[in-house]
C-alpha positions as CSV (number, residue, x, y, z in Angstrom):
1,X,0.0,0.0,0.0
2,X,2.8,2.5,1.4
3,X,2.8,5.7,-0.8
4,X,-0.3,5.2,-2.0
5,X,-2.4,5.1,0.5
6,X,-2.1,9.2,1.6
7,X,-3.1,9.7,-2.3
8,X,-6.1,7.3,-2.2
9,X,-7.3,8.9,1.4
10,X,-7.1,12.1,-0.1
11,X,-9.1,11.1,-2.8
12,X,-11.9,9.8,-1.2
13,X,-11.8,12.5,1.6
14,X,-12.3,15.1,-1.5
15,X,-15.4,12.7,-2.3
16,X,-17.1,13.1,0.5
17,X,-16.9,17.0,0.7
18,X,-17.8,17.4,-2.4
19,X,-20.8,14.2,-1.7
20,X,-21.4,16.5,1.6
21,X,-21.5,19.8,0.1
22,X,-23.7,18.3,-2.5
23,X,-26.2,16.6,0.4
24,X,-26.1,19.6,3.0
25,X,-28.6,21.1,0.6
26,X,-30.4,17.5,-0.7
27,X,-30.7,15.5,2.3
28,X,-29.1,17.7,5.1
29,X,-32.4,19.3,6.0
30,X,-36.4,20.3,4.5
31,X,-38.9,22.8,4.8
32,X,-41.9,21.9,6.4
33,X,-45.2,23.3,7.7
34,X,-45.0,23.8,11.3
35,X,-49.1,23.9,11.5
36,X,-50.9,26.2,13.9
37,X,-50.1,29.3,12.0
38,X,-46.6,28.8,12.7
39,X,-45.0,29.0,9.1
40,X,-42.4,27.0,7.5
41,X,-39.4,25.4,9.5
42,X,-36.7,23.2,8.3
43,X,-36.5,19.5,9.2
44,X,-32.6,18.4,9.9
45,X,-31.7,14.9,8.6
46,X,-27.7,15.8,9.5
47,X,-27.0,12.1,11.0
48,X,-28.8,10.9,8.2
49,X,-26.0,13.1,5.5
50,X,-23.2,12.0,7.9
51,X,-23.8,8.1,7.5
52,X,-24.5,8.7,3.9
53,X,-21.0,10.9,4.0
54,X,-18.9,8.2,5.5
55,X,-20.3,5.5,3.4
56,X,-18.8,7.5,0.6
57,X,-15.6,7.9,1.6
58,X,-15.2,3.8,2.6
59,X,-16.4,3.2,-0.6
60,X,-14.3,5.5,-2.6
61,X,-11.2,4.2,-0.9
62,X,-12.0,0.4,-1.2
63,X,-13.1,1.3,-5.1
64,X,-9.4,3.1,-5.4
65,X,-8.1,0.3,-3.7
66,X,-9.3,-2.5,-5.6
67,X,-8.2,-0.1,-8.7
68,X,-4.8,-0.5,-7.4
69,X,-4.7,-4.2,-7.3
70,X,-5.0,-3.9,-3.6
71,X,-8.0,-6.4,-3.6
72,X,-8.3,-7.7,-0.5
73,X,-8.0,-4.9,1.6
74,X,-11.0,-3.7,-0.7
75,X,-12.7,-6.6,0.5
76,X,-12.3,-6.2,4.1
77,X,-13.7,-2.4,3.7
78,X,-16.8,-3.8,1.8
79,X,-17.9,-6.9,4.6
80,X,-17.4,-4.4,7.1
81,X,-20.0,-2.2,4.9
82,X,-22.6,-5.7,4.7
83,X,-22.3,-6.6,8.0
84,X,-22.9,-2.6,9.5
85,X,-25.5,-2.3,6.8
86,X,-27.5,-5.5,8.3
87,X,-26.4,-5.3,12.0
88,X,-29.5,-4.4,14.2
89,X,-27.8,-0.6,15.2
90,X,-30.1,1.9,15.5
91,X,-29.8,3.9,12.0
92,X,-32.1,7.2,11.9
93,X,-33.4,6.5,8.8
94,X,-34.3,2.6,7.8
95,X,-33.3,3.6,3.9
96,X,-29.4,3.8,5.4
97,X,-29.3,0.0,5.8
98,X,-29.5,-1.0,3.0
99,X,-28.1,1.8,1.3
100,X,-25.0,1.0,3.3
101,X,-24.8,-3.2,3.1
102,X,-25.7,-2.2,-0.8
103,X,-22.2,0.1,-1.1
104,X,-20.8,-3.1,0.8
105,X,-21.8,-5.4,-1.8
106,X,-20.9,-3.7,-5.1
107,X,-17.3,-2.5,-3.6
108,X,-16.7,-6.7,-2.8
109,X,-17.9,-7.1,-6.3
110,X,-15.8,-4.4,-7.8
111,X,-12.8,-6.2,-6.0
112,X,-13.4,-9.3,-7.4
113,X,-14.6,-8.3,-11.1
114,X,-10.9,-8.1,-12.5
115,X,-10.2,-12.0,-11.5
116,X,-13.3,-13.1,-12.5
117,X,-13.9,-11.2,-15.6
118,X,-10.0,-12.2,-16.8
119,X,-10.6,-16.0,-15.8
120,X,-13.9,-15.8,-17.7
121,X,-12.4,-14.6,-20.7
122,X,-9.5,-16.9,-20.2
123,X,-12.4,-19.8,-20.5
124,X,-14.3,-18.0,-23.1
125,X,-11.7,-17.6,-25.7
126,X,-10.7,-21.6,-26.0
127,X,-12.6,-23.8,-29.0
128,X,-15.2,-25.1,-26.3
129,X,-15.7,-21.7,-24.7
130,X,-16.2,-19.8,-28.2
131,X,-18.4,-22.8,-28.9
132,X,-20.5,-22.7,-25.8
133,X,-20.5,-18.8,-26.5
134,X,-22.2,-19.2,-29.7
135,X,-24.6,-21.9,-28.6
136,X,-25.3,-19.7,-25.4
137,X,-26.3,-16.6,-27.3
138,X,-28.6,-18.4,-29.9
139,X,-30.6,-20.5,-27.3
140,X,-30.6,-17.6,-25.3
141,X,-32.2,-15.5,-27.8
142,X,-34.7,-18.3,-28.5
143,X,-35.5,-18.3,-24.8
144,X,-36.3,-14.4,-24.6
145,X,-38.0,-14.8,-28.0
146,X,-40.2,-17.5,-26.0
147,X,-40.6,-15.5,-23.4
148,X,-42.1,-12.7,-24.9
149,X,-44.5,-14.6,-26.9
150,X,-46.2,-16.5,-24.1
151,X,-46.5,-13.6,-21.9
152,X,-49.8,-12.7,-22.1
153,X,-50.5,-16.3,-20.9
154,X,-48.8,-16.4,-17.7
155,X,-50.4,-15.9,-14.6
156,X,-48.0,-12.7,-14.0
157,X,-49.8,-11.2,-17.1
158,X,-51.8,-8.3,-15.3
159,X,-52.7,-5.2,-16.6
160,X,-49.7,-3.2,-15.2
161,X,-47.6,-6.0,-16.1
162,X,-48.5,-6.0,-20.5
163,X,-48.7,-2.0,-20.0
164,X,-44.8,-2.0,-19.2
165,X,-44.4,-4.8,-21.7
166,X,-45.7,-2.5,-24.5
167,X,-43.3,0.1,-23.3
168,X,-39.7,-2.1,-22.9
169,X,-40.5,-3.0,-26.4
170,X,-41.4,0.2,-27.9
171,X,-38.1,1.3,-26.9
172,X,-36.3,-1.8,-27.6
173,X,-37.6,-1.1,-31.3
174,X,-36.5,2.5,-31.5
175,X,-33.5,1.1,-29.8
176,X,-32.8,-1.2,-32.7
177,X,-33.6,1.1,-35.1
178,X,-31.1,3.5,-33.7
179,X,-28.2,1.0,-33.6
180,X,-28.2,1.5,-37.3
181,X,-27.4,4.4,-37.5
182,X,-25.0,4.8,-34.0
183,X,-23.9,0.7,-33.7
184,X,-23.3,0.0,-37.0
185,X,-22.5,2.7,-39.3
186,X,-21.1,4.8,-35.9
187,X,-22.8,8.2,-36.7
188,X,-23.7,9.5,-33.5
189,X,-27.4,10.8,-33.2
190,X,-29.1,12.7,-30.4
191,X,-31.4,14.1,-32.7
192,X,-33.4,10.6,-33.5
193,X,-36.3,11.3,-31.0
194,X,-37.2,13.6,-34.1
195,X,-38.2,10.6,-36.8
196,X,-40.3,8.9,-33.9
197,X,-42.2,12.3,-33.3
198,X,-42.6,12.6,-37.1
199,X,-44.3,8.9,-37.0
200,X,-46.8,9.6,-34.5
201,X,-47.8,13.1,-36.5
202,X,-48.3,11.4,-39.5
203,X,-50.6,8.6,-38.2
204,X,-52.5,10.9,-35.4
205,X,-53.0,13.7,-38.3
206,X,-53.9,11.4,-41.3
207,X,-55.8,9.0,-39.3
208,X,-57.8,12.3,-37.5
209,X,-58.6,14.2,-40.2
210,X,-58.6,12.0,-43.3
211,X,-60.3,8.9,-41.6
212,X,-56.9,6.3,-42.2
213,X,-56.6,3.2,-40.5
214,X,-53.2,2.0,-38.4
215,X,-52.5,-0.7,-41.0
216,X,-52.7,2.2,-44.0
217,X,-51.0,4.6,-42.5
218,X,-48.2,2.2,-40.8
219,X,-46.1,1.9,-43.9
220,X,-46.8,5.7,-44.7
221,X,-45.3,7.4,-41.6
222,X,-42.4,4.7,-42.1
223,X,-41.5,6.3,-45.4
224,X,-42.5,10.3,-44.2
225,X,-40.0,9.5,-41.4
226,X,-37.6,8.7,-43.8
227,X,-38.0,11.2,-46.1
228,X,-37.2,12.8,-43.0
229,X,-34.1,11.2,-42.2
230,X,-32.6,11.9,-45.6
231,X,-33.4,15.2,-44.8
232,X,-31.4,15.4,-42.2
233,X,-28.6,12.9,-43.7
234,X,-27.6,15.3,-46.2
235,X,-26.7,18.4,-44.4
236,X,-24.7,15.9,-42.6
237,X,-22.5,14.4,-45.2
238,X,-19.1,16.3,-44.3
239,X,-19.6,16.2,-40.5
240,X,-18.1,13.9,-38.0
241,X,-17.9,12.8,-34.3
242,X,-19.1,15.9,-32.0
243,X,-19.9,18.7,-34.9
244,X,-22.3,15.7,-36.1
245,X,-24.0,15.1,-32.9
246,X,-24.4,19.4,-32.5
247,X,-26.2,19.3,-35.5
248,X,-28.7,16.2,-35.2
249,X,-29.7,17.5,-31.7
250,X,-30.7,21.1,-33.4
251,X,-32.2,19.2,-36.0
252,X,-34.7,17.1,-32.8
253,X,-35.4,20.7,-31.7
254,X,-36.4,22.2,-34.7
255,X,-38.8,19.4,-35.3
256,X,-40.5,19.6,-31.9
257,X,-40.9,23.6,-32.0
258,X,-42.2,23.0,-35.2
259,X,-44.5,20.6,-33.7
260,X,-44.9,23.4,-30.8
261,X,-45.7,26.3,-32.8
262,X,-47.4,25.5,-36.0
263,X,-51.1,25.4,-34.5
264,X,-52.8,25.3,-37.7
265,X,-51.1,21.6,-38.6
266,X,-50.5,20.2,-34.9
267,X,-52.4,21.9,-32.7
268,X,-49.3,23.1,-30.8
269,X,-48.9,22.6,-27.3
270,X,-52.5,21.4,-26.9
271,X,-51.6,18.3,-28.9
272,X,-53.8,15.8,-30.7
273,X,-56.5,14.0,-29.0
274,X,-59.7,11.3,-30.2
275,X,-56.7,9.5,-32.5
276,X,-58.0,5.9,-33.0
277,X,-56.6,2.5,-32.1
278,X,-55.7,-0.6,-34.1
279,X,-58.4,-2.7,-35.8
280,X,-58.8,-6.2,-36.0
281,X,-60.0,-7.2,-40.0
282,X,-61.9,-3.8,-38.9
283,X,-63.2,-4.7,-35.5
284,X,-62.5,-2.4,-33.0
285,X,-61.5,-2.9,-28.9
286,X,-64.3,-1.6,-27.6
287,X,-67.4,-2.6,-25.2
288,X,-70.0,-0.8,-27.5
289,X,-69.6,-0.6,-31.0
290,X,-69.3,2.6,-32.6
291,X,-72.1,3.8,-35.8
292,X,-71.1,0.9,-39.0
293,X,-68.2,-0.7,-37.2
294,X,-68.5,-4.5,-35.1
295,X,-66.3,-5.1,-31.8
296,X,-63.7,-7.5,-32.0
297,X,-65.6,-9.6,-28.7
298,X,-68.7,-9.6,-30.9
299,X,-66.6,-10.6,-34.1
300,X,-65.1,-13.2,-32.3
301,X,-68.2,-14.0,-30.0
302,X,-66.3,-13.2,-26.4
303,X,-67.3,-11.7,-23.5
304,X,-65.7,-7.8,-23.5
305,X,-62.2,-7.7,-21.3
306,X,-60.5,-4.3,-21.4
307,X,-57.3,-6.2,-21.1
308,X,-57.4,-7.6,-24.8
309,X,-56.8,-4.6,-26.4
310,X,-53.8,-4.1,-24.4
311,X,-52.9,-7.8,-25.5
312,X,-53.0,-7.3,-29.5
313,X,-51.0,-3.8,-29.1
314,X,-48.4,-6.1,-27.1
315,X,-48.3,-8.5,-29.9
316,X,-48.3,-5.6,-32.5
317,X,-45.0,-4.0,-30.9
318,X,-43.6,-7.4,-30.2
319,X,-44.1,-7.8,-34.4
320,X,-42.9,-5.0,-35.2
321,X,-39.8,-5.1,-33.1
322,X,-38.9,-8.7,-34.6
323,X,-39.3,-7.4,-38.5
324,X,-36.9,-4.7,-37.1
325,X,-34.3,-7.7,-35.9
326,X,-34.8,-9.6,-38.8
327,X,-34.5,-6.6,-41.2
328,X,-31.2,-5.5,-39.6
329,X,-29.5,-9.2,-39.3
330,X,-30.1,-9.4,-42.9
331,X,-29.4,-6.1,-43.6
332,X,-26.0,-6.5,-42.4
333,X,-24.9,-9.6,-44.3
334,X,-25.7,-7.2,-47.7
335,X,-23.4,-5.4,-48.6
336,X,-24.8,-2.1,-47.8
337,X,-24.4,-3.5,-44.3
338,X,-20.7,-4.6,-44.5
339,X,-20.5,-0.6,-46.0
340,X,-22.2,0.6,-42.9
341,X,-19.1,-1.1,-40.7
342,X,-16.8,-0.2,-42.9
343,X,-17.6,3.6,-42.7
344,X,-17.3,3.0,-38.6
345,X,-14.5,1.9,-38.0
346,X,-12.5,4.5,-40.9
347,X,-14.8,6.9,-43.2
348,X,-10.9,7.4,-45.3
349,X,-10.4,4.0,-46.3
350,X,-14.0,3.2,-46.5
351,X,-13.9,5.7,-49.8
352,X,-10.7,4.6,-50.4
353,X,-12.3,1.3,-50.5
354,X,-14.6,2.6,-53.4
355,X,-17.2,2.9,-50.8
356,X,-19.7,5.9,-51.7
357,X,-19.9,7.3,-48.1
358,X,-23.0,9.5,-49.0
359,X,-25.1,6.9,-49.8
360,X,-24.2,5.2,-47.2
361,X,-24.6,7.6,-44.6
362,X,-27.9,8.4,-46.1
363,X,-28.9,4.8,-46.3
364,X,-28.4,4.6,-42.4
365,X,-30.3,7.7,-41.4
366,X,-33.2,6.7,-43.4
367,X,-33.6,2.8,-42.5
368,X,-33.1,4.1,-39.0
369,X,-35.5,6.6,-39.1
370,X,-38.2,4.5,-41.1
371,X,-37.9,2.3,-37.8
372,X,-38.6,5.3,-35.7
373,X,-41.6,6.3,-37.6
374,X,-43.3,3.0,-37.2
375,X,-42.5,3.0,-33.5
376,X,-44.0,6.1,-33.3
377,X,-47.2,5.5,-35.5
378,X,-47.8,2.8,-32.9
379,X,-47.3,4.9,-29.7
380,X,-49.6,7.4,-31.1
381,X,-52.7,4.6,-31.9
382,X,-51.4,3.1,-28.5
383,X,-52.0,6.9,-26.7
384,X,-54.9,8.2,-28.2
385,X,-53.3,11.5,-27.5
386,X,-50.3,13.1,-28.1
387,X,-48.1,16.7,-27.9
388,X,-44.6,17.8,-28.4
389,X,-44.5,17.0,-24.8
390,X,-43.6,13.2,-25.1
391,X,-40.9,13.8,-28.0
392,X,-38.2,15.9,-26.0
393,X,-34.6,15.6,-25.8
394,X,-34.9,13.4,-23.1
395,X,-36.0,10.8,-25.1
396,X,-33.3,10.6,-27.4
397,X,-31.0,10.7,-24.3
398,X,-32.7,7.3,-23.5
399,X,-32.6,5.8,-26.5
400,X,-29.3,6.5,-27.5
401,X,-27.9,5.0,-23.7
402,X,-29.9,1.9,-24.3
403,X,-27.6,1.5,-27.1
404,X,-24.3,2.3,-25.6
405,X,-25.1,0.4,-22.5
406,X,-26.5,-2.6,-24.4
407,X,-23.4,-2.6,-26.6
408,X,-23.2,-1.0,-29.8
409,X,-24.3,-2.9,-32.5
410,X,-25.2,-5.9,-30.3
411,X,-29.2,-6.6,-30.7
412,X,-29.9,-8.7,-27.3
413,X,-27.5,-5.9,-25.6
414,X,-30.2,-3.4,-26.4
415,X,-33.0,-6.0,-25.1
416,X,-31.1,-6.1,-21.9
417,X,-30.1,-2.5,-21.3
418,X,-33.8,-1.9,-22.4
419,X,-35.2,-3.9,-19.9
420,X,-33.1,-2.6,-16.7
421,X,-33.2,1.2,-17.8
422,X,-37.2,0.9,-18.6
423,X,-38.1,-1.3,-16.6
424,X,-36.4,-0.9,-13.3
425,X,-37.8,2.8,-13.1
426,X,-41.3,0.9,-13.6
427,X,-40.8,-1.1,-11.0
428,X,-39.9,0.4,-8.4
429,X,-42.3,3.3,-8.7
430,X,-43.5,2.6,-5.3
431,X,-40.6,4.5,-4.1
432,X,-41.4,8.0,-5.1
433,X,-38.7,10.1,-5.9
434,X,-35.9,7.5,-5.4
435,X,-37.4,5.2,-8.5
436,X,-34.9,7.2,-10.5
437,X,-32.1,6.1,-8.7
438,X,-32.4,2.6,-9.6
439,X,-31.9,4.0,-13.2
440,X,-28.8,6.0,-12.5
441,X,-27.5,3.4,-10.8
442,X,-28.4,0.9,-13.5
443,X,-26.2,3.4,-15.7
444,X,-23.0,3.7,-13.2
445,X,-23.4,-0.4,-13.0
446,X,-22.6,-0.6,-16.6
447,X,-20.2,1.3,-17.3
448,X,-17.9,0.4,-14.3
449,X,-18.1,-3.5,-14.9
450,X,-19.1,-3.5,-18.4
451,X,-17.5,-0.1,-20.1
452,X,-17.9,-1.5,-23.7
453,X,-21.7,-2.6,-23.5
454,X,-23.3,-5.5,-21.5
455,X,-22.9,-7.3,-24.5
456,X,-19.3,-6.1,-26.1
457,X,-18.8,-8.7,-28.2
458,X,-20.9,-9.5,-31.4
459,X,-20.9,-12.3,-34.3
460,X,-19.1,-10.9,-37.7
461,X,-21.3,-10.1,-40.2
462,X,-19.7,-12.4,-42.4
463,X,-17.3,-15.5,-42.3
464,X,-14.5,-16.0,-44.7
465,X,-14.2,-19.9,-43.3
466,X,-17.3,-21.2,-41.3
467,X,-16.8,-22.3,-37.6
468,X,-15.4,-26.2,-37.9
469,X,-14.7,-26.0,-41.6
470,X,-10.6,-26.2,-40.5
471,X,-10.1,-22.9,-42.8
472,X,-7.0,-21.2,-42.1
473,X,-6.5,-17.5,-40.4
């Protein structure tokens, strides 16, 4: 330890004030109402910001620690933090218990990641590990593919439950669609919430005022969105890196105070309401049927349940997101998708290559975006009602971690990361105000044990010698 330990205590004390300086304000102490006429007065929580103070130095120091190769002593630090976090002391607030055996647990894991990670790799790069990987990752695809199909039939399948369903896969489809542009042909866009807002506009407006079903207007807001993505591909051509990124975020702005401003077409910030659902063959979900149309319970001669319309939008997304998958894999075995890889890893010798990198960029930005516009088409006739509330920056912010943190280019990566940045917010909504912090810590999670993606490594898009064919290198 020796020299380094005053520069890793220093560390972790600056952590602390700076986590304490931070808190004073946050947790330190509230306004409340005294009652009686009495005003406000302020509610001090200062043990409370001391524990959580402490905690944060232990933890920096064993996380510095185990950064140093000074492992065990990292692991001391962290079963002291488990066993104080479930010892029966008297703790001022109950949410410091676990708080603290939590810090306890990820700093022992953090000390033993390097081993295990290197020993797994070690494993994972013989034949019979590369093997087993391959074999893993299908059957494990299979299994979620399962999964999500029979759903709707398990006795978990409430209302709450297929409601965050939809949602996960909504954005694991815009997710997809933007790891065409961002995973594979590495243009970074934090514009893309734009094309999904551009889907739902077009289906909410032409199914509104011209009287358009979902299944018309589905493919049509696919190709108005990328219309819309060529759009934006060609001021785009010469840029790179950040300069690119600058200009498809302005380019999501101008679209929403478009979408803000122009009353006449949108309806501004009042948004669109009345937009109609999916049909079934021209049934509708509904308990009474509207003048010239049959319900899809009398079509089918059910009793009414409010839950199967929820059901067939779950299966619609759930389509819809597969023909994405399938469309990509395929897509990337062509040889527009080789070009999309090529122009990622080096745009020079891509067109030294004889690769035309305008058509490829604008190839990317408008499959990606056709994707967008059909996930949008569906949230709108999922909504009923939209505004240029629900097509901030925010979103793209989302969209564009889940495929960072999911690995770019990896397409169960960006199931995965979907999942625990969608759903665990969902889930624990019971908490209030601290449901986000299962998301931010979801995010840290990554990218301190996984920096490259949950899923960094992906199959080649093409093999010059099959596995087991004895090919040489």
């Amino acid at each position: 330890m020796g020299p380094r330990l005053p520069l890793m205590l220093k560390d972790a004390g600056l952590t602390a004030f700076v986590a304490a300086a931070l808190g004073i304000f946050i947790v330190g102490f509230r306004t409340v109402d005294m009652g009686g006429g009495k005003g406000l007065g302020f509610d001090y929580h200062l043990v409370d910001l001391l524990v959580a103070v402490v905690v944060i130095f232990i933890g920096r120091l064993g996380l510095s620690m185990a950064a140093n190769g000074l492992r065990w002593p990292a692991i001391v630090l962290g079963v002291a933090m488990i066993v104080a976090g479930a010892s029966p002391m008297k703790l001022p607030s109950g949410f410091l218990h676990w708080f603290v055996a939590l810090g306890g647990m990820l700093l022992v894991i953090r000390a033993i990641w390097p081993w295990a990670s290197d020993a797994m790799g070690a494993a994972a790069r013989t034949p019979s590990g590369l093997a087993l990987g391959r074999a893993g990752s299908k059957w494990f695809g299979w299994l979620l593919l399962a999964f999500a199909v029979l759903l709707p039939f398990s006795p978990v399948a409430d209302q709450k439950t297929m409601d965050l369903g939809v949602l996960i896969l909504t954005y694991v489809m815009l997710g997809w669609g933007l790891n065409i542009v961002v995973g594979l042909a590495g243009l970074l866009d934090l514009g893309y919430v734009a094309f999904y807002a551009v889907g739902a506009y077009a289906y909410a407006l032409l199914s509104t005022q011209y009287g358009l079903g979902f299944w018309t207007v589905l493919p049509l807001a696919g190709m108005m969105a990328a219309l819309f993505g060529i759009m934006l591909g060609f001021p785009v051509l010469r840029l790179r890196g950040d300069y690119l990124a600058i200009v498809t975020l302005g380019f999501g702005e101008i679209i929403r105070l478009v979408l803000l401003n122009w009353f006449d077409l949108t309806n501004g910030p009042a948004g669109i309401g009345s937009i109609p659902g999916p049909t079934l063959f021209g049934a509708v979900f509904a308990e009474t049927p509207p003048p010239g149309k049959q319900t899809v319970s009398e079509m089918l001669g059910i009793a009414f349940n409010g839950n199967h319309r929820l059901i067939f939008l779950y299966y619609i997304i759930l389509g819809l997101a597969l023909i994405t998958n399938l469309f990509t894999q395929r897509m990337r075995r062509l040889p527009v998708g080789r070009a999309w890889e090529a122009l990622r890893e080096d745009e020079t010798a891509c067109q030294a290559l004889g690769i035309n990198p305008t058509n490829t960029k604008l190839t990317a930005f408008a499959i990606g975006a056709m994707f967008a516009g059909f996930a949008g088409s569906f949230f709108a006739a999922k909504q009923r009602f939209i505004s240029p509330e629900s097509f901030v920056f925010i979103e793209s912010a989302i969209i564009l971690a889940i495929v960072v943190l999911g690995g770019m280019g990896s397409q169960i990566g960006v199931v995965l990361a979907a999942v625990l940045l969608i759903g665990l917010p969902e889930w624990f909504r019971d908490l209030g105000s601290y449901r986000m912090l299962a998301f931010g810590l979801a995010m840290v999670l990554i990218m301190v044990f996984k920096p490259r993606g949950l899923i960094s490594h992906r199959e080649p898009s093409i093999r010059l010698h099959p596995a087991g064919s004895g090919g040489g290198g």
